[in-house]
C-alpha positions in Angstrom: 0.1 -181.1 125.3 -0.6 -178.7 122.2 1.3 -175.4 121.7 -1.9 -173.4 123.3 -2.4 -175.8 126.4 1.4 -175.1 127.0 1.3 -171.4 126.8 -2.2 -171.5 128.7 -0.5 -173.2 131.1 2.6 -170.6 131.5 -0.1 -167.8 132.2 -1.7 -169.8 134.4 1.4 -170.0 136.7 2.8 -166.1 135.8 -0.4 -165.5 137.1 0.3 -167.6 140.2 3.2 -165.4 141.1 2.0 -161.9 140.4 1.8 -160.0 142.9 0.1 -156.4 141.5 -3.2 -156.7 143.2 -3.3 -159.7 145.0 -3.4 -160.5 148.7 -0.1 -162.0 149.8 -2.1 -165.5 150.9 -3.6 -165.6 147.7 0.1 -165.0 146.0 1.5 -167.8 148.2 -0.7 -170.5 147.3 -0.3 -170.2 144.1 3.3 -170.7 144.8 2.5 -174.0 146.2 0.6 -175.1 142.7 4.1 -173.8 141.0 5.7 -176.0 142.9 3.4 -179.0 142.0 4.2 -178.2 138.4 7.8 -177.6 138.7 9.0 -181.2 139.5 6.5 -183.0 141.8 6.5 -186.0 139.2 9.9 -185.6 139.4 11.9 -189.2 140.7 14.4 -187.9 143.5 17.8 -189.9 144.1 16.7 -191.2 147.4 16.1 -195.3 147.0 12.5 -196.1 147.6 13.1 -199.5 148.9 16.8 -202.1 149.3 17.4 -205.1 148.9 19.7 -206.7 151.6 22.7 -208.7 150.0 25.2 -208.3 152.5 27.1 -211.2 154.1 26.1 -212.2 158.0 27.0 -210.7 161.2 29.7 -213.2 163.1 27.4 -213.9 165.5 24.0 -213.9 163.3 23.2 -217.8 163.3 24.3 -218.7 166.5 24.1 -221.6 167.6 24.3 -222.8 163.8 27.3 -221.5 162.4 27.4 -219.5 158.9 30.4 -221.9 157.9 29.2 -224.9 159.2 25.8 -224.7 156.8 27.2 -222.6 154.1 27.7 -225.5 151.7 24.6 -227.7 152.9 22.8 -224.8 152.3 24.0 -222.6 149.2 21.6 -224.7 146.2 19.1 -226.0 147.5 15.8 -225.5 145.3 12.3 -224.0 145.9 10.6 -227.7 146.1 13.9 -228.5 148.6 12.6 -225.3 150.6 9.7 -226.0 150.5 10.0 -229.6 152.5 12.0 -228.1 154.8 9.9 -225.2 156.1 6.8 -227.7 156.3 9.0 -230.3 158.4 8.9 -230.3 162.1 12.3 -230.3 162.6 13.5 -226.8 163.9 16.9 -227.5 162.7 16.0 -228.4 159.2 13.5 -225.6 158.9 16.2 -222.9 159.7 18.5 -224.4 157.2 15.6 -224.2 154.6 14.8 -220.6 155.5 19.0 -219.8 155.4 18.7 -221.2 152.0 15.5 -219.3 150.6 17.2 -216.4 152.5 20.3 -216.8 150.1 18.2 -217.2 147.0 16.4 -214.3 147.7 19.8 -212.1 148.5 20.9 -213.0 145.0 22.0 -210.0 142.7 21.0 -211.2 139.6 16.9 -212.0 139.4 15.8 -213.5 142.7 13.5 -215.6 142.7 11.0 -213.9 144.6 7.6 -214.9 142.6 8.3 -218.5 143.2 9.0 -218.4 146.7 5.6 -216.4 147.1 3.6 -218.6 144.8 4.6 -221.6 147.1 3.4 -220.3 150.0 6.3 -219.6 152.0 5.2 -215.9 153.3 3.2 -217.1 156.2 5.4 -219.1 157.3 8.4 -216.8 157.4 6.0 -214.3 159.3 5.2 -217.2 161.8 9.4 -217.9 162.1 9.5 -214.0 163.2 7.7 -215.2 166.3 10.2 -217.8 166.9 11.9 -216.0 170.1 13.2 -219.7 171.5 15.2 -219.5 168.1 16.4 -216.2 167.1 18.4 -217.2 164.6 15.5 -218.3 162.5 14.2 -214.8 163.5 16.7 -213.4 161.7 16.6 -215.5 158.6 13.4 -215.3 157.7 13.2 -211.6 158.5 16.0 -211.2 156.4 13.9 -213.3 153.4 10.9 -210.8 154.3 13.0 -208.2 153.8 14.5 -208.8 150.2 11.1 -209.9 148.9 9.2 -206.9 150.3 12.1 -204.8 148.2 10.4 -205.5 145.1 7.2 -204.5 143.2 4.5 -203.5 144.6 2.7 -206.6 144.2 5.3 -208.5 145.9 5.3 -206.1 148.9 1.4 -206.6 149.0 2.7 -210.5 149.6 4.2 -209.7 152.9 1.8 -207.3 153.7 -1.0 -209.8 153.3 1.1 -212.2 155.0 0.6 -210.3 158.4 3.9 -209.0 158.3 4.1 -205.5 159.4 2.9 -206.2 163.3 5.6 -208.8 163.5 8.6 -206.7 162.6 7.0 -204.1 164.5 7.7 -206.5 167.7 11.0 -207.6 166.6 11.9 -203.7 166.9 12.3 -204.3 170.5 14.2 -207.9 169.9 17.1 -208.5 172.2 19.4 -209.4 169.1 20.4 -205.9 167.2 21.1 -207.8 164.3 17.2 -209.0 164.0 15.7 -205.3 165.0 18.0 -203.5 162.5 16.4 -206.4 159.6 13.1 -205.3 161.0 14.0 -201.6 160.7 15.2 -202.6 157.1 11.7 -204.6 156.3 9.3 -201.8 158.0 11.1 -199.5 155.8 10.9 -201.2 152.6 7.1 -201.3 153.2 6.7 -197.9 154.3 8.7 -197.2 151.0 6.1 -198.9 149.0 3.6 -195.7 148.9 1.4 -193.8 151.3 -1.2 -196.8 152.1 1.4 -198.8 153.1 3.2 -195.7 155.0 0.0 -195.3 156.7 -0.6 -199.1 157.9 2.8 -199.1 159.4 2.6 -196.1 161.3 -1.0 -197.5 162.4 0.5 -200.7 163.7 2.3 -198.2 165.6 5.8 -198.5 164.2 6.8 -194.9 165.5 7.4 -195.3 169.1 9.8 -198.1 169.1 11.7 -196.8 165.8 12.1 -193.3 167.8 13.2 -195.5 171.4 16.0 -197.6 169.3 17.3 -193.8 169.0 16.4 -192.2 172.3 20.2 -193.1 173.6 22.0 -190.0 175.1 24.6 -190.0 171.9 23.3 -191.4 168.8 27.4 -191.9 167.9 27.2 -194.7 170.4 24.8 -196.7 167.7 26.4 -198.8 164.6 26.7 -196.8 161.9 25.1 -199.5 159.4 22.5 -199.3 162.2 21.9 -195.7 162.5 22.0 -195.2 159.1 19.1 -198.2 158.6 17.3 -196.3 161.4 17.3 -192.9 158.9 16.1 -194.3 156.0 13.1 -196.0 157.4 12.0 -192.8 159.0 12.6 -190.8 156.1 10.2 -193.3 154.0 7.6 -192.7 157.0 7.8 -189.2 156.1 8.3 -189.6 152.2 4.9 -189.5 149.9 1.9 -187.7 149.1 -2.0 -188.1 148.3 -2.1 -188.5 151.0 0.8 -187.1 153.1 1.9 -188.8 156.2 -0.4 -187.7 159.6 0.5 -184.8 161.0 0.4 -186.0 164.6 3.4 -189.1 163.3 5.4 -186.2 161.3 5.5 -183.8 164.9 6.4 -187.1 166.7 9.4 -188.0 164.6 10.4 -184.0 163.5 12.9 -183.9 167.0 14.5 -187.2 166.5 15.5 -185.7 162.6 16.5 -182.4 164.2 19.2 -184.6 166.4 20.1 -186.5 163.5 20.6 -183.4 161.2 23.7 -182.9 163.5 24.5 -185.7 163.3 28.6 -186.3 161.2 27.4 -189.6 159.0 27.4 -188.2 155.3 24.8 -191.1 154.8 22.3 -190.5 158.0 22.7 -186.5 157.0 21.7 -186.9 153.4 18.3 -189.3 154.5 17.3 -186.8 157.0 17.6 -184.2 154.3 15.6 -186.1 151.8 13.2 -186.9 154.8 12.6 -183.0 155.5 12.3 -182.3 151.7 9.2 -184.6 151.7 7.9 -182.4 154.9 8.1 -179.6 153.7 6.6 -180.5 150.2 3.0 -179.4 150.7 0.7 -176.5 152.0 2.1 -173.6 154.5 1.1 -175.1 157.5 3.1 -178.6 156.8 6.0 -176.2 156.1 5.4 -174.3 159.1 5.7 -177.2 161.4 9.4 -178.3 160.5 10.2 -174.4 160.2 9.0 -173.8 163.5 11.5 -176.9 165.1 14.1 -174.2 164.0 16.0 -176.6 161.9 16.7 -173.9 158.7 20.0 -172.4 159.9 21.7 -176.1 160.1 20.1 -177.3 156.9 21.3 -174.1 155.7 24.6 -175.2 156.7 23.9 -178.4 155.0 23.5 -176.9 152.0 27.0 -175.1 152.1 28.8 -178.7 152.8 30.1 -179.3 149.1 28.5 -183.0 149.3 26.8 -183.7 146.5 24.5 -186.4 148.3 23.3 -184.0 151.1 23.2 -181.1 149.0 20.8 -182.0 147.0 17.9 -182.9 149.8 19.0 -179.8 151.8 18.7 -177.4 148.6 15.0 -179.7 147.9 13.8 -178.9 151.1 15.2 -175.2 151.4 13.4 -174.6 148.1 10.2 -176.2 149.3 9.8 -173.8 152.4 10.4 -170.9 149.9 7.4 -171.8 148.6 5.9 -170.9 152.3 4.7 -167.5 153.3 6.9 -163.8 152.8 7.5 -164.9 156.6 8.6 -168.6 156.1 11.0 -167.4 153.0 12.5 -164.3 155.5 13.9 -167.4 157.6 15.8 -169.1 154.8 17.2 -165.6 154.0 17.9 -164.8 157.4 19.5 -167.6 158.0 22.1 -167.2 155.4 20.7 -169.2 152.6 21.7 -166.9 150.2 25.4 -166.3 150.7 25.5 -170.3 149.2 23.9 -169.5 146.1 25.9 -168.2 144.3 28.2 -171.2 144.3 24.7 -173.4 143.9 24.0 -170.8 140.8 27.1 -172.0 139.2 27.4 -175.6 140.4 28.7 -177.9 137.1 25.7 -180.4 138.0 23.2 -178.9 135.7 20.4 -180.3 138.5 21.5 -178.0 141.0 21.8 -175.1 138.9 17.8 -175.7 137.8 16.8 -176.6 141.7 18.4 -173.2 142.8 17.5 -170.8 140.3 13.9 -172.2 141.2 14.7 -171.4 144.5 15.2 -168.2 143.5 12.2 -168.0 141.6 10.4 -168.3 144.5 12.8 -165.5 146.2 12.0 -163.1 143.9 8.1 -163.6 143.9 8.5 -162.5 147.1 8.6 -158.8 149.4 10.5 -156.1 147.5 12.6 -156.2 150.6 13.2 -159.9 149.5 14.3 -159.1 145.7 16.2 -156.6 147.7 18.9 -159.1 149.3 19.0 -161.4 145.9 20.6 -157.9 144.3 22.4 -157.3 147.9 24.1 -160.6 147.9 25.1 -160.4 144.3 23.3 -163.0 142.6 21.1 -161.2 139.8 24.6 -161.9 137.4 24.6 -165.6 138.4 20.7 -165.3 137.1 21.9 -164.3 134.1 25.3 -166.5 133.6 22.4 -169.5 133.4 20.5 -167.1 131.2 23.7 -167.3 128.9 25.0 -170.5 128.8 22.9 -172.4 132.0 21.4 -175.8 130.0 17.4 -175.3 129.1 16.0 -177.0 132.3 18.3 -174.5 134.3 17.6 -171.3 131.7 13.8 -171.7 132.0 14.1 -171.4 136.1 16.4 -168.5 135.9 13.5 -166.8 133.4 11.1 -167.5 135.5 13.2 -165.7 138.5 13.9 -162.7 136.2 10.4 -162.3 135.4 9.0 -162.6 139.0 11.7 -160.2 139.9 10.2 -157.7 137.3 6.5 -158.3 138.4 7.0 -157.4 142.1 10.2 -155.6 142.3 10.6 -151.2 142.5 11.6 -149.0 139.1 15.1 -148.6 141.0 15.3 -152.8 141.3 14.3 -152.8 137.4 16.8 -150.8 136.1 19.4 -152.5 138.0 18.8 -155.2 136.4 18.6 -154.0 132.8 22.3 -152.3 134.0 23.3 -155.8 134.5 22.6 -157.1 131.1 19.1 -158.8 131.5 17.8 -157.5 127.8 20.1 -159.8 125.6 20.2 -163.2 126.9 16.8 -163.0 128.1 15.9 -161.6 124.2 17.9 -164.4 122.6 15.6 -167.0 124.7 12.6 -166.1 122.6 13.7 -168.2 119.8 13.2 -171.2 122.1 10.8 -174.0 121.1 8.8 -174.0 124.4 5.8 -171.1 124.1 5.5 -171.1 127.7 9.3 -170.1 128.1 8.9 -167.5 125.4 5.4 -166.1 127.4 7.1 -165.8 130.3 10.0 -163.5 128.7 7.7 -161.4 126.7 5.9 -160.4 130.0 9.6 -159.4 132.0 10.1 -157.2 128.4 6.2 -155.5 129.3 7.4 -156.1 133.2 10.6 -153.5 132.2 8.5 -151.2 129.3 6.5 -150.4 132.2 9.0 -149.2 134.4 10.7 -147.8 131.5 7.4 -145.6 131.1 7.6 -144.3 134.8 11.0 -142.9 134.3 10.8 -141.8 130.3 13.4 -144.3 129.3 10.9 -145.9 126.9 13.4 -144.8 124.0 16.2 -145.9 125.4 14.5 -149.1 125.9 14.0 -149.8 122.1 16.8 -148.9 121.4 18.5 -151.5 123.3 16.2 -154.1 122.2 17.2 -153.4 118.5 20.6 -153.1 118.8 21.0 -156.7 120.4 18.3 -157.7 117.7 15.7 -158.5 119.8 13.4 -156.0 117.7 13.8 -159.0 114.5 13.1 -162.1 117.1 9.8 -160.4 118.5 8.7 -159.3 115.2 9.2 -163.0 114.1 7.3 -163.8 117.1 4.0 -162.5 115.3 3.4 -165.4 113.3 4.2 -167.8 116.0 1.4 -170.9 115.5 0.5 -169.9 119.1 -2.0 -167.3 119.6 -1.0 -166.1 123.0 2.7 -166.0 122.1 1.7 -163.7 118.9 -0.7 -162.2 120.5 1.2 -160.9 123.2 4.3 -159.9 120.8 2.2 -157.5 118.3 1.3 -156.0 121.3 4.4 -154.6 122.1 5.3 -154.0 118.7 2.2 -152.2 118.3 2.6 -150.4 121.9 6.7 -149.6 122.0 8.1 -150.0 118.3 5.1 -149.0 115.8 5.4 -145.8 113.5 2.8 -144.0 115.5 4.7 -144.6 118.8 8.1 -143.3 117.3 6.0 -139.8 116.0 4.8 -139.6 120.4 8.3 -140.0 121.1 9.3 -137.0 118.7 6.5 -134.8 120.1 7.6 -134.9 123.8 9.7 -132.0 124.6 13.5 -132.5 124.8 14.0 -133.5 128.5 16.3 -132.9 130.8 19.2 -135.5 131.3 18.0 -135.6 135.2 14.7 -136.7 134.6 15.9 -140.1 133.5 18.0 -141.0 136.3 17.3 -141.8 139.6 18.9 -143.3 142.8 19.3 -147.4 142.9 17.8 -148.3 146.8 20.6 -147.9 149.2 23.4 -147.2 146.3 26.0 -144.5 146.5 24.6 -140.7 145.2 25.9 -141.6 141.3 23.0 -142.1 139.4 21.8 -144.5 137.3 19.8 -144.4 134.0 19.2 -147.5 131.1 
């Protein structure tokens, strides 16, 4: 992307935020697109699809012992395999399947495009039927499993293979060892992408995932179990173009409520990742996970000081902040903010960026909204990133400052020019990235113009020159992109031009009063630039 398309593209989205003459729908869903931009493309730590390389439950191959085959079956080859599955001979075809199984479970480079080019997928899919044998079930489930864990072409295999109907009737398998590899497959499948996230909740996949849960106390369930269970519902809820049905996401959005109260660090963090992808689209997706009244204990999530579930939690609380003024009110009502000033600060750079686009998001918001991001104290977190935050993080908190600027009152302004905004956000101008540097130049107008209101223009230069901010806008003017110098000779010309220093000295002296006023809320003592 050239220099120009890049700044284009910052007004495009300043534009998306402003709210001076614009409805508040029309404000909010451009907030959405924001969010598109900000890190859609962006690859989350939640794995897509795993790979099963665990050792056997006791019981698994009952009535053929692990031990007893271990050695008869640990290198056998793909031709060996092969003979095997085609004999008739039950015995000898579970022993093959064991062994493909094993190959397949490998760490290092499975052989999975062999045993697909010989032809072995239908026949595992037929072995899934095998109820008179279960642990064949099992074993070839368990080879399903590991080969639908890798590219998408080799999920396509098992697909193809009829595959996803047949785990979909081993949910309900006697054997919890063969419906938790089923759970394991369907979710691998589902992880694939949204086709495939589509076909298995078409093959109706939902109701007997949600029954293996509908227990009176989800404790009672295996934790390797439960936390199976989770993942493969939050892939059923994970991807976009298109998203998942709305109808499947209301059916499963009660069973994540449970399990958001759930005390498994692992099951917590998947249901967070699963209500990030929910609320990761337009205001009415958001509105149906807000409206199970989930925030408050995702907001709790999101105080927990675990990395793994903070992260999702502060994904999703950002996403609904995206929502409508009234969708946002709930985050904040629900505490939200009282945690960021910890998330503000956090030393993983990632959760610094994710929350000061958060509060981005905040501050494009109601004046009443700016309002509690001053009340709870976080405008000098805002601009501790400014200072030292890394880029990523510093270009989130600019964006915050600006959208604070755009929609927040004089008395809100100057509060934050008494707070230090002017220098740090100044000495981001001689950043690289012309959108980053478009966005600053309009909080400097954003502050001029409230400057103006109060007759603090003077004092405003001033300021500017003495942290030498004057110099980097100035330099600003022969910036290669036109919007960037465009946009900086015209405050020169506007604010720091000869002419505009001769207005200054023909307004009468005025009084010391006239450039104070009352902060919203404050004590009487005044405040001025």
């Amino acid at each position: 992307m050239s220099t120009n398309e890049n700044a284009s593209a910052a007004v495009a989205r300043l534009n998306r935020f402003k709210n001076k003459g614009k409805d508040t729908t029309e404000m909010r869903r451009r907030r959405i697109e924001v969010n598109v931009e900000l890190r859609k493309a962006k690859k989350d730590d939640q794995m897509l699809k795993r790979r099963n390389v665990s050792t056997l439950p006791d019981d698994a191959t009952s009535p053929l012992q692990e031990n007893r085959n271990n050695q008869a079956t640990a290198h056998w080859s793909v031709e060996e395999i092969v003979k095997g599955i085609n004999s008739n001979n039950l015995e000898l075809q579970l022993q093959a399947t064991q062994a493909a199984r094993k190959l397949l479970s490998r760490e290092k480079q499975p052989p999975i495009d062999h045993i697909i080019r010989a032809g072995l997928i239908p026949k595992f899919v037929s072995f899934l039927g095998r109820t008179d044998c279960s642990p064949i079930q099992f074993e070839s489930a368990w080879a399903l499993t590991n080969i639908a864990s890798g590219t998408s072409e080799q999920t396509k295999a098992v697909v193809d293979g009829g595959a996803i109907p047949a785990f979909i009737s081993l949910l309900s398998s006697p054997h919890t060892h063969i419906s938790e590899q089923a759970v394991w497959a369907l979710g691998n499948i589902a992880g694939d992408g949204s086709a495939y996230r589509d076909l298995v909740i078409k093959y109706g996949a939902i109701d007997p995932l949600l029954a293996l849960l509908a227990v009176p106390d989800i404790s009672s369930l295996a934790s390797g179990y439960l936390r199976n269970l989770t993942w493969t519902l939050s892939n059923l809820c994970r991807n976009k173009n298109p998203a998942p049905p709305i109808e499947a996401i209301e059916q499963i959005l009660p069973t994540l409520v449970r399990l958001l109260h759930h005390d498994d660090h692992e099951v917590l963090a998947d249901t967070c990742w699963a209500i990030s992808y929910l609320t990761d689209g337009s205001n009415d997706r958001i509105e149906v996970v807000v409206k199970t009244g989930l925030v408050p204990q995702l907001v709790k999530l999101l105080g927990c000081g675990q990395l793994p579930i903070m992260t999702p939690s502060l994904r999703a609380i950002g996403n609904i902040v995206t929502g409508t003024d009234d969708q946002t009110q709930i985050v904040i009502e629900s505490g939200a903010l009282t945690v960021f000033p910890s998330l503000l600060s956090h030393h993983k750079n990632n959760i610094q960026k994710e929350a000061a686009w958060t509060m981005s998001n905040i501050t494009a918001g109601r004046r009443d909204q700016i309002q509690q991001v001053v009340d709870h104290g976080l405008v000098p977190y805002l601009l501790g990133i400014l200072k030292k935050g890394d880029f990523k993080s510093q270009k989130e908190a600019v964006w915050a400052v600006t959208n604070y600027t755009s929609g927040g009152t004089t008395d809100q302004i100057v509060y934050l020019v008494q707070a230090g905004v002017v220098e740090p956000l100044l000495n981001l101008l001689s950043a690289k990235d012309s959108k980053t540097v478009l966005v600053i130049l309009d909080a400097i107008t954003n502050i001029f113009l409230a400057a103006e209101k109060i007759g603090e223009t003077e004092r405003l230069c001033l300021m500017i020159e003495e942290c030498g901010g004057l110099d980097k806008i100035e330099a600003l003017q022969s910036h290669e992109n036109e919007l960037v110098y465009k946009a900086s000779s015209s405050l020169i010309e506007k604010y720091f031009s000869a002419e505009e220093e001769e207005d200054q000295n023909v307004v009468p002296d005025s009084t010391v009063d006239s450039y104070t006023f009352q902060i919203q809320g404050s004590t009487p003592d005044t405040f001025n630039f």
